[in-house]
N, C-alpha and C positions, 0 to 999 in steps of 0.2 A: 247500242253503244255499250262499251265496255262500263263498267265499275271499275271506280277507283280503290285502286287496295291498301289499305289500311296497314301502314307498317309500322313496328314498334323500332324504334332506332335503338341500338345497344349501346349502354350506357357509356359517357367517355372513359376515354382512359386517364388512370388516374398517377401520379407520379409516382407513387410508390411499385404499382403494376409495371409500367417502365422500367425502372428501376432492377426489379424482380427478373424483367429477361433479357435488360441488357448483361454481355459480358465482359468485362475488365479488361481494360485493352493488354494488362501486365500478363491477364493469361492466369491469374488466382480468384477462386472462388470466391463472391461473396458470402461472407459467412450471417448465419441467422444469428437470431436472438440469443437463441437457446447456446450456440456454439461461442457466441461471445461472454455471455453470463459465465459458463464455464473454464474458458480460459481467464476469467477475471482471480477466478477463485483457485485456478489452479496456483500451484508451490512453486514459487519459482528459484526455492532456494532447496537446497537439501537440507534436512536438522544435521546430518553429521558432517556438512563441509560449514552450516555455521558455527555450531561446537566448535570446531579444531579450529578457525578461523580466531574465536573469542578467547580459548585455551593460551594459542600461539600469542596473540597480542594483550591480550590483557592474563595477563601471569597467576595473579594476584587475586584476580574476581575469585569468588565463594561457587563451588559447585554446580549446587541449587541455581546461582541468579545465571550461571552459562544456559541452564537448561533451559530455564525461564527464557530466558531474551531468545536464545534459537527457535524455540517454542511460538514464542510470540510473532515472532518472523516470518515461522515458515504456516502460521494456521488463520492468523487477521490477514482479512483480504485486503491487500493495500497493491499501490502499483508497484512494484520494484523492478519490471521489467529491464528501463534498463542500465538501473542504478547495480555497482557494484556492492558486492558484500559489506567490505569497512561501511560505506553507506548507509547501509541498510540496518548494520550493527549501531555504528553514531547515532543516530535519529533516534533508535529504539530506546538504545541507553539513556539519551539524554531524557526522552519522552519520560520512561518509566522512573527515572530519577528524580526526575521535577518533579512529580505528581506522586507517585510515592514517598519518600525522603526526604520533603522540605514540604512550608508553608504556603506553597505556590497557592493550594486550591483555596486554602482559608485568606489569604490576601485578592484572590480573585473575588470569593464572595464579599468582604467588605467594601470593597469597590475599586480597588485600586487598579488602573488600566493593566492591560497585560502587558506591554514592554516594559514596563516598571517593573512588574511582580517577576520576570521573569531575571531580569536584570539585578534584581536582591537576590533573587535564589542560588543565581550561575554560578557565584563563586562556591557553594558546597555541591552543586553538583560537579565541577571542574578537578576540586580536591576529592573526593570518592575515584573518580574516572583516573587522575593521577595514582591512586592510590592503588589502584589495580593494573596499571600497566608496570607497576613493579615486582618482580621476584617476592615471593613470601621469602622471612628469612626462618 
C-alpha cells in the first residue's frame, strides 16, 4: 500500500498579500510607503509664488518675515495639498504670530485653557496682520 504524503500546506494569505496584487479598479497604481512618505514631504508650493503672493497682499510685512513665512510653507511638511495659497499663508501667519509676538506660550504654561489664551492674544495678532496689509507710507 502506498504512504501517505506528508504535505506542508502554504501558509494563508494574508490581507496585506491581497492587497499587494490586487489592482484598482481606477486603473492607478497603488503606491508604497516609500512613494507616500515622499510625496508627503514634497513642496507643494513654490517659495517664489508664495513671496509675490505675501508681497501682493500684505504690502506692508518686513522683508525678512516674507521670506520667513514662504520659507516656512514651502520646507515643514504639513498637508496643503489642497488648501489654496492665501490659506496657507493665513495659518502660517497667524501660527508664527501667536507664538512668536505675544504671551500666548507663557499663558499656556501657567495654565490657562488654550481658547482663552488664544482669544487674549487675537486682537494683537489681528492689528500686526492689519498693519501689513497696508501700503508703507
Amino acid at each position: 500500500m502506498g504512504r501517505a504524503r506528508c504535505v506542508t500546506p502554504s501558509p494563508p494569505f494574508r490581507q496585506r498579500d491581497l492587497l499587494r496584487r490586487q489592482k484598482p479598479s481606477s486603473g492607478c497604481a497603488v503606491k508604497t510607503r516609500a512613494e507616500r512618505r515622499r510625496e508627503r514631504k514634497r513642496q507643494w508650493f513654490s517659495q517664489d509664488e508664495v513671496e509675490d503672493f505675501i508681497r501682493r497682499e500684505y504690502p506692508g510685512c518686513p522683508e525678512v518675515a516674507v521670506v520667513h513665512f514662504a520659507t516656512h510653507i514651502c520646507t515643514v511638511p504639513k498637508n496643503w495639498r489642497s488648501a489654496p495659497v492665501a490659506t496657507a499663508v493665513d495659518v502660517t501667519m497667524q501660527n508664527e504670530l501667536r507664538h512668536q509676538f505675544t504671551d500666548y506660550d507663557q499663558l499656556m504654561l501657567v495654565g490657562v485653557q488654550r481658547k482663552e489664551a488664544r482669544r487674549r492674544v487675537q486682537p494683537r495678532v489681528d492689528a500686526m496682520i492689519e498693519a501689513w496689509k497696508k501700503r508703507p507710507t
